[in-house]
C-alpha positions in Angstrom: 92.9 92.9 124.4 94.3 96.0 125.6 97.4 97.6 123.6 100.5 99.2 124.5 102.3 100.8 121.1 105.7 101.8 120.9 107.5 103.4 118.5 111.1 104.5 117.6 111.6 108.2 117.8 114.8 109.4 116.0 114.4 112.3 118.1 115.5 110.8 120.9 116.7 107.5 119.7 115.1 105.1 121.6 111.6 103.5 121.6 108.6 105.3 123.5 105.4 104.2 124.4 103.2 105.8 121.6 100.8 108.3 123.5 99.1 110.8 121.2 99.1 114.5 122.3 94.8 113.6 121.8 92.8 110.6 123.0 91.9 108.5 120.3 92.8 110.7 117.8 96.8 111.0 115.4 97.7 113.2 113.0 100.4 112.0 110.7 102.7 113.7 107.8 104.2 111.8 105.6 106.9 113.5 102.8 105.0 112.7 99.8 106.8 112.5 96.0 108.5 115.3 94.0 106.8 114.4 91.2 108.9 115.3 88.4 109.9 112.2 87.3 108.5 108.5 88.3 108.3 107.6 91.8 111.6 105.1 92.4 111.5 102.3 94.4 113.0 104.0 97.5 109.8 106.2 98.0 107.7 103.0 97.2 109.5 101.4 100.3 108.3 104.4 102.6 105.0 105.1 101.1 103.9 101.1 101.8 106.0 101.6 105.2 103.4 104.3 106.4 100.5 102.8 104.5 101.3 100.1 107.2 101.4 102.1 109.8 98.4 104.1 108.8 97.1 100.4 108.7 97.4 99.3 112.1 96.7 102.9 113.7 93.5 102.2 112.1 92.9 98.7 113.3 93.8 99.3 116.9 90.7 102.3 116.8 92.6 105.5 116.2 90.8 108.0 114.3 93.8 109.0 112.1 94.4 112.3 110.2 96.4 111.0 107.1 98.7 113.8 105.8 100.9 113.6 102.8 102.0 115.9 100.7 102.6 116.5 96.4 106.1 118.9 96.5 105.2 120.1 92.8 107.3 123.3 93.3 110.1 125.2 94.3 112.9 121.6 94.6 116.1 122.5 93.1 118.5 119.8 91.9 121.1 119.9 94.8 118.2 119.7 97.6 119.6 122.8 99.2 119.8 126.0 97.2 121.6 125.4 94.1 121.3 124.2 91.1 117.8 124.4 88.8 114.3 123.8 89.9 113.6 120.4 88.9 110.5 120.7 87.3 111.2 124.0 85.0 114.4 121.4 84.1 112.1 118.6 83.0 109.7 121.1 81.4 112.1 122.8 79.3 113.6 119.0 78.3 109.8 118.0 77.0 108.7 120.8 76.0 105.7 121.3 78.1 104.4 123.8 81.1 105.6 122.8 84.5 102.1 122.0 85.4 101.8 119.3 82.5 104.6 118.1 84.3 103.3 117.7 87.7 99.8 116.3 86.6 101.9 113.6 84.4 103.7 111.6 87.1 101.1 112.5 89.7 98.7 110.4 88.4 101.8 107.8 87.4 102.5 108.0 91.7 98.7 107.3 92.3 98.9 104.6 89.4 101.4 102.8 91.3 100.5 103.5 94.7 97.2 101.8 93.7 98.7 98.7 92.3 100.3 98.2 95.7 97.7 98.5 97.4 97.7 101.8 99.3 95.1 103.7 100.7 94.7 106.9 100.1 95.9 109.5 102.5 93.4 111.6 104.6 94.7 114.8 102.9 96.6 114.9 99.8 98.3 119.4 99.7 100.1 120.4 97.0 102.9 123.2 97.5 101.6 125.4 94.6 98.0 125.3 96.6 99.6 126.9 99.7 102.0 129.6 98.7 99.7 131.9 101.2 100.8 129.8 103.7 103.8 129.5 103.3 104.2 133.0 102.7 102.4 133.8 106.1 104.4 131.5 107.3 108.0 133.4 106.3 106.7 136.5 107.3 106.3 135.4 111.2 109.5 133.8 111.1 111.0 136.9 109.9 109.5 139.2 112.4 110.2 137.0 115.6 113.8 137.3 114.1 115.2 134.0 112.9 115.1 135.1 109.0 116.8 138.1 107.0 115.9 139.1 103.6 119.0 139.5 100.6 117.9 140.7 97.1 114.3 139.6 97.1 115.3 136.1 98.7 114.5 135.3 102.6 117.2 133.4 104.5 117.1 131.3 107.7 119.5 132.5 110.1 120.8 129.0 111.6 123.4 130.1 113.9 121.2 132.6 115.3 118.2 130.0 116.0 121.0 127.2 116.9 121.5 130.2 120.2 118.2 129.3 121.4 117.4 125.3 120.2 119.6 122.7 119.1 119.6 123.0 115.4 121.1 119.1 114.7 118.8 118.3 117.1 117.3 115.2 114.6 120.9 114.0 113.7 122.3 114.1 117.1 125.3 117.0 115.6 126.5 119.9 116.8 126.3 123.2 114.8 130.1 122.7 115.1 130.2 119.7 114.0 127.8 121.2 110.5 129.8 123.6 110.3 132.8 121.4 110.5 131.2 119.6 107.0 130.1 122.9 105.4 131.4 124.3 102.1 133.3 127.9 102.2 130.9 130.4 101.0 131.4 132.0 97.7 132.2 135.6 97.3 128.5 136.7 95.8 127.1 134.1 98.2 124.2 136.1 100.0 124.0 134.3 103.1 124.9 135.0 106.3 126.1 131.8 107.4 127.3 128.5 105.3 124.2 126.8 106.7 121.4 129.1 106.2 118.9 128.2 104.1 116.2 129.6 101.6 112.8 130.4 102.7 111.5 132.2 99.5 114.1 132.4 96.4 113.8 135.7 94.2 112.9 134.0 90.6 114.9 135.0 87.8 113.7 136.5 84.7 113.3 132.7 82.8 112.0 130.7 85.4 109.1 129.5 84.9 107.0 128.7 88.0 106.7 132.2 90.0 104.9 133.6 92.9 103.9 137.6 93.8 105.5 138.2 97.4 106.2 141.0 99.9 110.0 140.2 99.1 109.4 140.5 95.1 108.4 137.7 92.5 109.8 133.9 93.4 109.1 130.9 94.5 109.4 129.1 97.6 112.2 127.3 99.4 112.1 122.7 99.3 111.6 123.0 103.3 109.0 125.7 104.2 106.6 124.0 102.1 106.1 120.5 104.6 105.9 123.3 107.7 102.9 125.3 106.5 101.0 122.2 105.2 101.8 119.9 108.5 100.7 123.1 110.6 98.0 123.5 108.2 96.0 120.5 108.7 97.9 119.0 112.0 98.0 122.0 113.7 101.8 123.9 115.2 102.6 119.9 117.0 101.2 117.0 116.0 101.7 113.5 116.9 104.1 111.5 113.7 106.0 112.7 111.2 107.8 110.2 108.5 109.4 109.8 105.6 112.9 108.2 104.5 116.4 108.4 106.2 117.6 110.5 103.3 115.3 113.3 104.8 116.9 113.3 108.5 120.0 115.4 107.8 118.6 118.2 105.8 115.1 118.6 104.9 113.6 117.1 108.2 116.3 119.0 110.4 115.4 122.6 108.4 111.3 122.1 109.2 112.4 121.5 113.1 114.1 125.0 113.3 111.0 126.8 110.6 108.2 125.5 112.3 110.1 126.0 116.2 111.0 129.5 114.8 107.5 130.1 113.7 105.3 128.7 116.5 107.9 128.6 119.5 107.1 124.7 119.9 108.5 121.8 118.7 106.4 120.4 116.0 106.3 116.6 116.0 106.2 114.2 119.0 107.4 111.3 117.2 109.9 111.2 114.0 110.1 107.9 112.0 112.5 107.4 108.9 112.4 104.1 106.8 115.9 102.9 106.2 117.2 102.4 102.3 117.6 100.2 99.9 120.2 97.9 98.3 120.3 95.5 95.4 122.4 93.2 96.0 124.0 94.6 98.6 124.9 97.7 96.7 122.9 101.3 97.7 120.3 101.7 94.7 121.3 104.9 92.9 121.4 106.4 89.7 125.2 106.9 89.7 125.4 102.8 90.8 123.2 101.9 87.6 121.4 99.6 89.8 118.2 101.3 89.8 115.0 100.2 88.6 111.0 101.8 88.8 108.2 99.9 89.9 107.0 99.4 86.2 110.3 97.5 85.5 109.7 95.4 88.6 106.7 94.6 88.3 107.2 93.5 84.1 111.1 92.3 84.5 112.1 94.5 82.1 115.5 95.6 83.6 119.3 93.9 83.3 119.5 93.0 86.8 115.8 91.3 86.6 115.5 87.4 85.8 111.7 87.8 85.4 108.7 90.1 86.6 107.1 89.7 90.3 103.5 91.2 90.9 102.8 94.1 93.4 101.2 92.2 95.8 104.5 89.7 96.0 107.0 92.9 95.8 104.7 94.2 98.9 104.8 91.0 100.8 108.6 91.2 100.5 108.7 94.6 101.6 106.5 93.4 104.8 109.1 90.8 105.6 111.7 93.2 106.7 111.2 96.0 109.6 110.9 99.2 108.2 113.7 100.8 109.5 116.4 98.0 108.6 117.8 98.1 105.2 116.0 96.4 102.1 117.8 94.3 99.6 116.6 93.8 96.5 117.3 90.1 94.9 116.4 88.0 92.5 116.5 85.5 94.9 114.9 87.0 97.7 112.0 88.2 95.4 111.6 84.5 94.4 111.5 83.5 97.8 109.3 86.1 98.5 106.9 85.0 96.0 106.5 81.5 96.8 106.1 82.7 100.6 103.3 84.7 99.7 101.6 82.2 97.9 102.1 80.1 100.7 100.1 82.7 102.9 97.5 82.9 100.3 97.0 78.9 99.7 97.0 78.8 103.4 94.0 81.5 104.0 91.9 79.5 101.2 92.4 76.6 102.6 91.1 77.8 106.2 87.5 77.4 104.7 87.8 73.3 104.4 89.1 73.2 107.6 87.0 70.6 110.0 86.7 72.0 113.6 86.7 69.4 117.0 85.6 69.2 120.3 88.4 70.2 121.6 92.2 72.3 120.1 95.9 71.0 120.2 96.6 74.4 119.1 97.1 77.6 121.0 95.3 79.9 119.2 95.3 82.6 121.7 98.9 82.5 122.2 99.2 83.2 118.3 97.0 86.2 118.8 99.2 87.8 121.5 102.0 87.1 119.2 101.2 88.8 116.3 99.8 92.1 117.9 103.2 91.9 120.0 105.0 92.2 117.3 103.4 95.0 116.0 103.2 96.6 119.1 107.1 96.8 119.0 107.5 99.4 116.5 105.1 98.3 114.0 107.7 95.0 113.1 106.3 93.5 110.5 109.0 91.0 110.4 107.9 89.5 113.3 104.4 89.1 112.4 105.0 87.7 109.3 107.1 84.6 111.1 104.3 84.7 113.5 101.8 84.5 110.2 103.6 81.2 109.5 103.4 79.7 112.6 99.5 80.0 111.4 99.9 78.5 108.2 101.8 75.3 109.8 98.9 74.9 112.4 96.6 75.5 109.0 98.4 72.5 107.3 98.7 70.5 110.1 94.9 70.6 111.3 94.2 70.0 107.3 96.3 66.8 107.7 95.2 65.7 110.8 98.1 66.0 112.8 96.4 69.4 115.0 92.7 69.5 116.3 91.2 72.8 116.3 87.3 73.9 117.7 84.8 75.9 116.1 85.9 79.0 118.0 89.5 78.8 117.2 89.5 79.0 113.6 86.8 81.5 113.9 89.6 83.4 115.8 92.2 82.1 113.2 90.1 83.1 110.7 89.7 86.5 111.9 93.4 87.4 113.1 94.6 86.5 109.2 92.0 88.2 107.9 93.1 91.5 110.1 96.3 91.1 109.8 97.0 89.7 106.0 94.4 91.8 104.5 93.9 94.8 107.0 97.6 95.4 108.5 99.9 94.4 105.9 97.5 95.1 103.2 98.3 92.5 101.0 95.3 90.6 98.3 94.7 87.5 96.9 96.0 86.8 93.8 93.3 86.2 90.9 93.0 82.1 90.4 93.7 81.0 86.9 90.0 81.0 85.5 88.3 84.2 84.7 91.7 85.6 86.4 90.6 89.5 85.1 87.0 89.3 86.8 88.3 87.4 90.1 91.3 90.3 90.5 88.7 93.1 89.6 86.3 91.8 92.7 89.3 91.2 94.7 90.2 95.2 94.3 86.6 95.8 94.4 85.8 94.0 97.6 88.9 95.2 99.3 88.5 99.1 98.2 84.7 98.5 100.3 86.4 96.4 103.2 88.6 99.5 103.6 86.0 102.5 103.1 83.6 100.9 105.6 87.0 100.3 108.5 87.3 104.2 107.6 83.7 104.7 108.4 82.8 105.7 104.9 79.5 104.2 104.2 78.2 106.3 101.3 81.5 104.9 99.4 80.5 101.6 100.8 77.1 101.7 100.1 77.6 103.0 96.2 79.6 100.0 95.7 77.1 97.5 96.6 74.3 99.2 94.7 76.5 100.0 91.5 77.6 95.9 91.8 73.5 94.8 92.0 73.2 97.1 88.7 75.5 94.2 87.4 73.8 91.4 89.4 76.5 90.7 91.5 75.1 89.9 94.8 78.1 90.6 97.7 77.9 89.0 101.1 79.1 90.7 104.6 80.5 88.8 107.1 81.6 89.8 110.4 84.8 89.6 109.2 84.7 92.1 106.2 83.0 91.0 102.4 85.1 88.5 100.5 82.1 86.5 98.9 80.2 87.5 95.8 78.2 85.8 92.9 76.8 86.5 90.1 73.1 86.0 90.2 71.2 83.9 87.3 
C-alpha cells in the first residue's frame, strides 16, 4: 500500500505533502525538558505527541534520526533575558550544585517518560555538553554581522536580520507589529533594539554555572542552545522540528533568525507545535492552581482528581485527540477514556477466540485504508482511534455471530491492531488480575524487544531473549512481533 503523508507546517500554515529533503531517511528535533523541576503534564502531551509521530515515521520505513534535547543550562525565569537562571534558583533553594539538580529530575523525566511508554530518542544532547558549539556557533553569527557584543554579553541584532529575512516569519507578525508589543527599554538596558536577544550572557560574580568565552566568563543564551545541537546532529536544514505552541512566538522564532544568520538557509522544512492543555476548560497553569504532575495523575493524589488513572489509560486519552487541538483534562473524560481503552484491550484478546469462515461480511480492507488515512492526514490520531472501534464492533460482532470473517481477514485484523495499538499509538496491555506484577513486567519486556528489533537493533533484541532463557522463560516470535512467553517446567 503505497503512502502519501502530510503534515501541518506552521510555517506556512497549511498542510504539505511530507517529502523529506533525503529518500528514506528524517531527521527530527524535538525541544526536550528544562529539567529543573518535574516535567508537567503540558510537555508530557508533546513528548507522547512526537513519540507518535516518531512511531509511525517508523512504521511506514523511514530510517529516522530521533533528536531531543536536555536544556540543563543557561534558562532564565522570564524565558527571555531576565530574571535568574532557573537552575542556580533551585540549587540555591536545596542546597545542592546545579548539576545535582539536573541529574535529579532528569532521571524523574526518563522515569515518567518510561511509564508512558516512550521510546527513547535517537540522540539525547545536553546544553552543558556543547558550549563549543554553541560558542562556534556565536562567533560566525557575529562575524557575518547579525550579532554585537555589550560588556562581555553577545546580542542578536533583530532589526538588522529582519532587513534581510522575515523575522516573525513562524507567527505570521510583522517586526512592526513586535515591536508594537515590546517593552520600552530601560536606561542601563544594553541592547540595541527592544527585541534583541542574548546569545552568550556575561555571568556575574555569584552565578553558579559558568563558561570561559572569547567575550569573558558566562553562560549561554535559552535559544542558541537548540541551533547548535539541531545543526549538530541534523545538519544546517533538516526535515521536522517540534515541540509545543508555547515555543512559536519566542524560542522557536529566535532559532529561525540564529541558525539563518549562521548558515544563510533556513533550517527546518516542516514546524509542528502541539496545542495546550485545559482542565476543565480552564488553561493549566500554575497561577490557575489547576495544575497537576504526572505522579499525581497517575496516583489521584490532587484536589481536582476523583481517583488515579494508569499511564497507559492517560496515553490512550491523549491519542484520542489530534495533536494540535486543545486537550482537556476531566474527570469524566479520563473515565471515559479508561473504559474505552479497556474496551480496545478486551477487544485485541478476544481476536485469538475468534472462528474464521469460508467467506467475510466484513470489509477488512476498507478498515485498513481507513486507519492509515487517517494517519496519513497529519498523523490524526483521532481518527484512527474511531476507525480502531469500528474494529472492535466487527471483533464483537463476528464473536457473536452476527459478522463472518476468513482466515485471511483476521490475520489482517490481527496485524493492523497489532501495528497500530501497539506500534503507532504505543499503548500496552494492562497486566490481568493474577500474577499482575510478572504479566506487566513481560508486557514491558516483550514490548521494549518488539520495539528494538522495528529499530533494527538485534544485539538489544537478542540479549533479551538469552537473559529471559537464563530464567526459563521461553518467548515465541510471530510475524507479527513476540507477545507469547512461558515459563518452562
Amino acid at each position: 500500500m503505497k503512502h502519501t503523508l502530510s503534515i501541518y507546517n506552521t510555517l506556512s500554515r497549511e498542510k504539505e505533502q511530507f517529502i523529506p529533503l533525503h529518500e528514506n531517511f528524517v531527521g527530527m528535533y524535538v525541544c526536550g525538558p528544562t529539567v529543573y523541576s518535574d516535567v508537567h503534564l503540558g510537555n508530557c502531551r508533546t513528548f507522547v505527541s512526537f513519540d507518535m509521530i516518531y512511531r509511525y515515521l517508523l512504521h511506514l520505513g523511514y530510517k529516522v534520526r530521533y533528536v531531543r534535547n536536555i536544556t540543563d543550562a543557561g534558562h532564565l525565569e522570564g524565558d527571555r533575558d531576565e530574571g535568574e537562571d532557573k537552575f542556580a534558583k533551585k540549587a540555591k533553594l536545596e542546597q545542592l550544585e546545579p548539576m545535582e539538580i539536573v541529574q535529579k529530575y532528569t532521571l524523574g523525566f526518563h522515569d515518567v517518560m518510561r511509564a508512558f511508554n516512550t521510546l527513547p530518542p535517537s540522540i539525547e544532547p545536553t546544553a552543558t555538553g556543547h558550549i563549543i558549539e554553541q560558542i562556534e556557533m556565536i562567533k560566525i553569527i557575529i562575524a557575518n554581522g547579525y550579532a554585537y557584543v555589550e560588556n562581555g554579553s553577545v546580542y542578536f541584532d533583530v532589526e538588522k536580520y529582519n532587513k534581510e529575512y522575515p523575522y516573525g516569519q513562524l507567527t505570521n507578525r510583522s517586526l512592526e507589529d513586535l515591536l508594537a508589543n515590546t517593552r520600552e527599554l530601560g536606561g542601563q538596558d544594553e541592547k540595541h533594539g527592544p527585541l534583541d536577544f542574548a546569545l552568550w550572557i556575561n555571568a556575574k560574580p555569584e552565578h553558579l554555572m559558568r563558561w570561559i568565552s572569547p567575550w569573558g566568563v558566562g553562560f549561554p543564551g535559552w535559544h542558541i542552545e537548540c541551533s547548535a545541537m539541531s545543526s549538530k546532529y541534523l545538519g544546517d536544514t533538516f526535515d521536522i522540528h517540534g515541540g509545543g505552541m508555547d515555543l512559536q512566538a519566542t524560542h522557536h522564532t529566535n532559532e529561525i533568525a540564529q541558525s539563518q544568520a549562521c548558515n544563510h538557509t533556513a533550517p527546518v522544512k516542516y514546524w509542528m507545535h502541539t496545542n495546550m492543555l485545559t482542565v476543565n476548560g480552564v488553561r493549566m497553569s500554575k497561577t490557575a492552581g489547576n495544575g497537576f504532575l504526572p505522579g499525581e495523575l497517575f496516583t489521584g493524589n490532587h484536589k481536582l482528581l476523583v481517583k488515579g488513572y494508569s499511564p497507559m489509560s492517560v496515553r490512550f486519552f491523549m491519542m484520542q485527540t489530534h495533536y494540535r487541538s486543545t486537550l482537556d483534562f476531566s474527570n469524566e473524560a479520563l473515565q471515559a477514556s479508561e473504559k474505552g481503552y479497556k474496551k480496545l484491550m478486551a477487544a485485541m484478546d478476544l481476536m485469538d477466540k475468534l472462528k474464521t469462515s469460508a467467506s467475510s461480511t466484513s470489509n477488512i480492507e476498507a478498515l485498513k485504508k481507513n486507519c492509515y488515512d487517517a494517519m496519513n492526514d497529519d498523523f490524526n490520531t483521532a481518527v484512527l482511534v474511531a476507525q480502531l472501534f469500528e474494529g472492535v464492533r466487527i471483533i464483537n460482532s463476528v464473536n457473536a455471530g452476527t459478522e463472518t470473517i476468513t482466515d485471511n481477514d483476521l490475520a489482517t485484523l490481527k496485524k493492523l491492531f497489532n501495528d497500530f495499538v501497539f506500534g503507532v499509538l504505543g499503548l500496552l496491555p494492562e497486566a490481568s488480575n493474577d500474577n499482575s506484577v510478572t504479566d506487566g513486567l513481560m508486557s514491558l519486556i516483550l514490548s521494549i524487544r518488539n520495539e528494538a528489533k522495528l529499530r533494527k537493533d538485534f544485539l538489544t533484541s537478542d540479549n533479551i531473549r538469552t537473559s529471559l532463557k537464563l530464567l526459563n522463560i521461553q518467548i515465541k516470535d510471530e510475524k507479527d512481533g513476540t507477545t507469547n512467553w512461558n515459563i518452562e517446567g
